[in-house]
C-alpha positions in Angstrom: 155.4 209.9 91.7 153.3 206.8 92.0 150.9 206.4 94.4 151.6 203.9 96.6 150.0 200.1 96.2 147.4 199.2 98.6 147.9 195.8 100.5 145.9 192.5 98.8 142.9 191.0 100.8 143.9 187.3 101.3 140.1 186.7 100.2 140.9 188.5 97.2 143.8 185.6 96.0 144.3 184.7 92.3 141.2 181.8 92.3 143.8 179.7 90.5 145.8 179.2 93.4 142.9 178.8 96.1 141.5 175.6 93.7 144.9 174.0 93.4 145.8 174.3 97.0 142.2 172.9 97.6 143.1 170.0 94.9 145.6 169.1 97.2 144.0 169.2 100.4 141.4 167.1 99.0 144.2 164.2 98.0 145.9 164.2 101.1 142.5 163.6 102.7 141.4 160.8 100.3 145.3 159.3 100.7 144.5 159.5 104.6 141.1 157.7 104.0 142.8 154.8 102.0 145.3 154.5 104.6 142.8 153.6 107.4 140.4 151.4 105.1 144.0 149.8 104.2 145.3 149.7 107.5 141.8 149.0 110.1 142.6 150.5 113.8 143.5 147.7 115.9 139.8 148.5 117.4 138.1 147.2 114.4 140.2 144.5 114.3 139.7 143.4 117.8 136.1 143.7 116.9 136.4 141.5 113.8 138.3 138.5 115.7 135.6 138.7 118.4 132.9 138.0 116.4 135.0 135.6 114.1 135.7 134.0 117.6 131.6 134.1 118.4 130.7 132.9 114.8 132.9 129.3 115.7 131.6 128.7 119.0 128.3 129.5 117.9 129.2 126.3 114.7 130.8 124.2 117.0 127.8 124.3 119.5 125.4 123.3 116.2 127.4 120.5 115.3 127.9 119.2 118.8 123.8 118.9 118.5 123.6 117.3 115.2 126.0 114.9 116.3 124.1 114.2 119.2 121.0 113.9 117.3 122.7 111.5 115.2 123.6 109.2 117.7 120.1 109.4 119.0 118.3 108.9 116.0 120.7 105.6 115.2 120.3 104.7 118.6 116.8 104.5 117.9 117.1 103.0 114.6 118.7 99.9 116.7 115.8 99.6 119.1 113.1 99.4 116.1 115.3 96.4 114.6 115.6 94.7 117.5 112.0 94.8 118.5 111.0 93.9 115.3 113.6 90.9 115.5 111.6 89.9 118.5 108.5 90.7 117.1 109.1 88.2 114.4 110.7 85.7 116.2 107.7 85.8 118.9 105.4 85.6 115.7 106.9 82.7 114.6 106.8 80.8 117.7 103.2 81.7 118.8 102.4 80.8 115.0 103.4 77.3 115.3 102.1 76.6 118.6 98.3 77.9 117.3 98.4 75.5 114.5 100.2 72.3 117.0 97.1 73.4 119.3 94.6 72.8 116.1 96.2 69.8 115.0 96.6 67.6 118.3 92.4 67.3 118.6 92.9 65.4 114.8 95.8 63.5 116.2 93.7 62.2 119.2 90.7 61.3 116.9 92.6 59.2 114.4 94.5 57.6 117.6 91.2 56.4 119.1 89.5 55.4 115.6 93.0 52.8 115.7 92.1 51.5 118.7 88.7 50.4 117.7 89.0 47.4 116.5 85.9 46.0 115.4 84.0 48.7 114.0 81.6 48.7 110.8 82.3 50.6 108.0 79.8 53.2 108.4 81.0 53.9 112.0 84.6 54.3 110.5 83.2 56.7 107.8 81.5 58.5 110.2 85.2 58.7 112.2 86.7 59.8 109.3 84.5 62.5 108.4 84.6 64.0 112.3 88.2 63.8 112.0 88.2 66.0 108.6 86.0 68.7 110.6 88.2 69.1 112.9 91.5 69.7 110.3 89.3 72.0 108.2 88.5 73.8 112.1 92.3 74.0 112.5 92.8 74.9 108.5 90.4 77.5 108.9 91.5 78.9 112.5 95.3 79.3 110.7 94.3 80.7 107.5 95.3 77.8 105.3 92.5 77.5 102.7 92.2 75.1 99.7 93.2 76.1 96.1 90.8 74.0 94.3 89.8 75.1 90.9 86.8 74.2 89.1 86.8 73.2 85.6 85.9 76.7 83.5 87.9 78.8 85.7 90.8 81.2 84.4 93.8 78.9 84.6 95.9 81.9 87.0 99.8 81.1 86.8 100.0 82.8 90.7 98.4 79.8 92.5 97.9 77.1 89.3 100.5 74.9 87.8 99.6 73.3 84.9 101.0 69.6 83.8 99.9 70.0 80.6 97.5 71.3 77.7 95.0 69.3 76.5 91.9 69.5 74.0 88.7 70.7 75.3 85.2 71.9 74.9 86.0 74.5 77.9 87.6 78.0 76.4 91.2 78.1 75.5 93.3 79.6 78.8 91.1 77.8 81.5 91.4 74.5 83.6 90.1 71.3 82.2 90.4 69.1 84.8 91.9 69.4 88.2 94.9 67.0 89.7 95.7 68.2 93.2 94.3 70.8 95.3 97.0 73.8 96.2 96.9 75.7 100.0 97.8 79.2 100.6 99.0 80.3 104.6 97.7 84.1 104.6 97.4 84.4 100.8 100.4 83.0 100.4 101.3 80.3 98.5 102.5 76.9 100.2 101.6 74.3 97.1 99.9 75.2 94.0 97.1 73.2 92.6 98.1 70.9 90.5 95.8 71.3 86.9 95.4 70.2 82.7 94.7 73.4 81.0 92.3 73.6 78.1 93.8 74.3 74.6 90.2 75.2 72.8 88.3 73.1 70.5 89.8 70.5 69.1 90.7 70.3 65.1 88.5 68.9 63.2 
């Protein structure tokens, strides 16, 4: 007669089955785990659209200030064109009346040397000259100088326009002889002189 068999301790399972039902477990907790990152609760969804919702009225805030820098800085813009408009246009006008101001003291000195009539010729040079200091005053007061060069000097295309070349002792590239004075208005150029320009020695 056998002896009779003792009851199994559940701790004492074939290992086998304990891993394979743990197998399991383990994929129906990693299917659960896709589910959800699948699937976000409507919590983390709520939380999502909130700050979607906060990230646009945050962007819409920054370009409601870039658009009103905009139209400041072309605002501005606008005012620096029109003041400098009028700063030109005011330039222009006080401009003319400085030099009619310099000019009406020659105009009153070659009026009154007309209407002296019997006058000797030195008393008329003597006119003449005082009337010439006061249009080199008025020259001078205006910045309009003379562009008179001397004979030697480096013939310079900028303010000099020559008539012609011609044959001379004086180096090759340099005025020979001067036509007609040139005047420049705050170094700029209202007439050049007019010059002959040496081409070197002559052949022998």
């Amino acid at each position: 007669m056998s002896a009779p068999q003792e009851p199994q301790d559940p701790k004492q399972q074939d290992p086998a089955v304990d891993t394979q039902e743990q197998m399991e477990v383990n994929q129906d907790q990693q299917s659960a785990d896709d589910a959800e990152q699948a699937f976000p609760a409507p919590e983390a969804e709520a939380r999502t659209d909130l700050e979607w919702a906060t990230l646009l009225s945050e962007t819409q805030e920054k370009v409601a200030q870039y658009h009103d820098e905009l139209l400041r800085a072309k605002a501005e813009v606008e005012n620096i064109r029109r003041r400098a408009q009028e700063d030109v246009a005011k330039a222009r006008k006080f401009g003319t009346e400085s030099f009619a101001e310099s000019l009406i003291p020659v105009k009153d000195s070659l009026e009154a040397a007309l209407a002296l009539t019997e006058q000797t010729a030195e008393a008329w040079k003597e006119g003449v000259e005082a009337t010439l200091r006061q249009l080199n005053t008025a020259f001078e007061r205006n910045v309009l100088k003379d562009v008179a060069p001397a004979p030697g000097e480096k013939f310079d295309p900028h303010l000099h326009q020559a008539i012609s070349a011609v044959p001379s002792d004086l180096p090759e590239g340099t005025v020979a002889q001067l036509l007609q004075k040139g005047y420049t208005l705050s170094e700029r150029v209202l007439r050049p002189a007019l010059v002959m320009v040496s081409s070197g020695q002559p052949a022998a």
